[in-house]
C-alpha positions as CSV (number, residue, x, y, z in Angstrom):
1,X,204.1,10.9,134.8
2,X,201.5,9.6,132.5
3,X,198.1,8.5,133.3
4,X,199.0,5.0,132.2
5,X,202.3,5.1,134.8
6,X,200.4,6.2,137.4
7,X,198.3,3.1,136.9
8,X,200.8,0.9,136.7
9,X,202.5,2.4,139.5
10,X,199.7,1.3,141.5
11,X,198.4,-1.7,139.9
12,X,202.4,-3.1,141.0
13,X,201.5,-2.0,144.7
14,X,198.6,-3.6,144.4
15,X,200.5,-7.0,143.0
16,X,203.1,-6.7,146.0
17,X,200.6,-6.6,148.5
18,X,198.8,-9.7,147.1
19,X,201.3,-11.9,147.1
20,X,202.5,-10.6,150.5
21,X,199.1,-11.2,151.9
22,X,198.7,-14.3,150.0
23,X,201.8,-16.0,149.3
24,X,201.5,-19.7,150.6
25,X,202.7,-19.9,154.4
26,X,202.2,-23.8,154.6
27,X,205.5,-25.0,153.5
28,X,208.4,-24.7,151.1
29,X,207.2,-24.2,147.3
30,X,209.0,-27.2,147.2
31,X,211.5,-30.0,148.2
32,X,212.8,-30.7,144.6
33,X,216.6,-29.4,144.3
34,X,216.9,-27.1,141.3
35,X,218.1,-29.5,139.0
36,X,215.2,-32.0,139.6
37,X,212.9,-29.4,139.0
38,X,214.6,-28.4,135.9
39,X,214.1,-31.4,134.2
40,X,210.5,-32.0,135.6
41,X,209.7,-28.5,133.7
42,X,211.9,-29.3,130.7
43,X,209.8,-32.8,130.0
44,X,206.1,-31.4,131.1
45,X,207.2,-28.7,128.0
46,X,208.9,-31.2,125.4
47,X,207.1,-34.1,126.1
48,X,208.8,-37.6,126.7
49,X,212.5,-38.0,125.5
50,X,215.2,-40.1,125.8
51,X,218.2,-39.2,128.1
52,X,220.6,-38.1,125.5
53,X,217.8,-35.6,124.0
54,X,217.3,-34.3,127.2
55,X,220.7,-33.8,128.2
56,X,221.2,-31.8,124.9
57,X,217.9,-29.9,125.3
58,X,219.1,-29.2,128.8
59,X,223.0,-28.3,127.8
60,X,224.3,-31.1,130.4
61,X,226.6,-33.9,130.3
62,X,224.3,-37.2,129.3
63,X,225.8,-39.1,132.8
64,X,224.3,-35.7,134.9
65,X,220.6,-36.2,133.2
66,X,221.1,-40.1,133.5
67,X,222.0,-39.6,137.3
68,X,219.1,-37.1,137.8
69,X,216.5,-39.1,135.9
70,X,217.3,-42.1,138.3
71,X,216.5,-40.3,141.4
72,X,213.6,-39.1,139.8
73,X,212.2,-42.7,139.0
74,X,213.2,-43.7,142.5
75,X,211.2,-41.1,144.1
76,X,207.9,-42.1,141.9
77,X,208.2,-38.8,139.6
78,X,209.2,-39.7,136.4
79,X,209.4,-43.1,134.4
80,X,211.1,-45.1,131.3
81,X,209.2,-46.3,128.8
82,X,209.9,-48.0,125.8
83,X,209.3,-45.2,122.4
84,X,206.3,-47.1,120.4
85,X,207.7,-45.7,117.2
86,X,211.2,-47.4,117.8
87,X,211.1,-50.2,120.8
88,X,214.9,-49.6,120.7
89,X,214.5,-46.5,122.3
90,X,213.7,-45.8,126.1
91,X,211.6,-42.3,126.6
92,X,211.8,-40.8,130.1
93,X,208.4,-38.9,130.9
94,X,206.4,-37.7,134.1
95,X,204.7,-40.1,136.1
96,X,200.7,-39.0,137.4
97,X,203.1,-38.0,140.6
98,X,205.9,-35.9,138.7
99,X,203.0,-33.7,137.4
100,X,201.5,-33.6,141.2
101,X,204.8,-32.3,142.2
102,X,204.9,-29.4,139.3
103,X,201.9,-28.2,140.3
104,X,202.6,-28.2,144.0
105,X,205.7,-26.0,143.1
106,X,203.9,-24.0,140.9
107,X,201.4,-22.8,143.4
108,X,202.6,-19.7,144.6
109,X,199.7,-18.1,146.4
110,X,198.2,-20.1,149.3
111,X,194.2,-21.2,147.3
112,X,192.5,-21.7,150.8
113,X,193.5,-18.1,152.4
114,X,192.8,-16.6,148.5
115,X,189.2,-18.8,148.5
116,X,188.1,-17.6,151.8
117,X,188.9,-13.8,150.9
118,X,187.2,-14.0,147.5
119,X,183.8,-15.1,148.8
120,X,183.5,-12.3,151.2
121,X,183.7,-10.3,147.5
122,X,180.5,-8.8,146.7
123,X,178.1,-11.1,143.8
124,X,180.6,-11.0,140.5
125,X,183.4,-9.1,141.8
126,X,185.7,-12.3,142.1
127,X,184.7,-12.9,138.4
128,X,185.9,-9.3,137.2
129,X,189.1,-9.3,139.1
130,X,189.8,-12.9,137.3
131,X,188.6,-11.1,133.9
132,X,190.7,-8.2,134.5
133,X,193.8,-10.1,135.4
134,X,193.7,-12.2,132.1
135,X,192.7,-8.8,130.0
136,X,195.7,-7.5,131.0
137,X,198.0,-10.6,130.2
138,X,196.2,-11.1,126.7
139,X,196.9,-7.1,126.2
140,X,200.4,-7.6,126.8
141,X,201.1,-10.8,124.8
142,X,199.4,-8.9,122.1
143,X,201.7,-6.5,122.4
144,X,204.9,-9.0,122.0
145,X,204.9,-9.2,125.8
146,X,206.2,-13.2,126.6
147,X,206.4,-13.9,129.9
148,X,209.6,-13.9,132.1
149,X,211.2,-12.3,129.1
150,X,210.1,-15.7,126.9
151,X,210.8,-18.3,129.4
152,X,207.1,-19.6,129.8
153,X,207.3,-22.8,131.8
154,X,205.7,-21.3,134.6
155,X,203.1,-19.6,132.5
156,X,201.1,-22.6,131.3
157,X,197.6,-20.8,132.9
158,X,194.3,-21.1,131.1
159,X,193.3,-17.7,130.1
């Protein structure tokens, strides 16, 4: 085994342990069926659309989008609006609440248990682990590396 193996042997210990320790306890990542949340995470990538664009983004029958868009609306997380390049067309896009709920189910790692152990870190440690962790994603996107083998809706961190 190679220095670098051994490294990364441990450096993926290391990540296991984290998000054991970690992971958020509070509640479910989150209540949006699969579906839902697919659509939420196709739009915050693509931007508004109408239903027929995101039905053929999505590979789904325009009636399935249509039905999922209108529980969305109903439950405050997306809304039609009318396309101000063509008033014929109606765009669907995230309401201030659709993005709210992204986020919540993006948040893997509980921030208030993660906070409270990062300031018992000694002056600047907290800052190098940080600067570590996005060296080595840079390092590896430099290298070709996408992540979740080029599915990068849930990789939309600042680095």
């Amino acid at each position: 085994m190679t220095g670098e193996q051994a490294l990364a042997e441990r450096f993926a210990e290391l990540f296991r342990a984290v998000y054991l320790t970690f992971h958020r306890r509070d509640q479910p990542r989150s209540g949006l069926p699969g579906a839902s949340r697919a659509v939420l995470e196709h739009l915050a990538l693509a931007g508004p659309l109408t239903i027929g664009e995101a039905a053929a983004h999505m590979r789904r029958a325009q009636s399935v989008i249509s039905e999922i868009v209108t529980h969305l609306e109903r439950d405050g997380l997306l809304e039609r609006q009318h396309d101000p390049a063509d008033r014929r067309r109606t765009l669907i896009w995230l309401t201030p609440g659709g993005h709210e709920a992204l986020r919540r189910d993006r948040e893997v790692l509980g921030l208030d248990l993660l906070a409270r152990a990062m300031a018992r870190l000694p002056p600047g440690q907290a800052d190098a682990l940080n600067a570590a962790m996005r060296a080595l994603i840079e390092g590896a996107q430099s290298d070709g590396a996408g992540p979740h083998c080029g599915d990068s809706h849930d990789h939309d961190v600042k680095l």
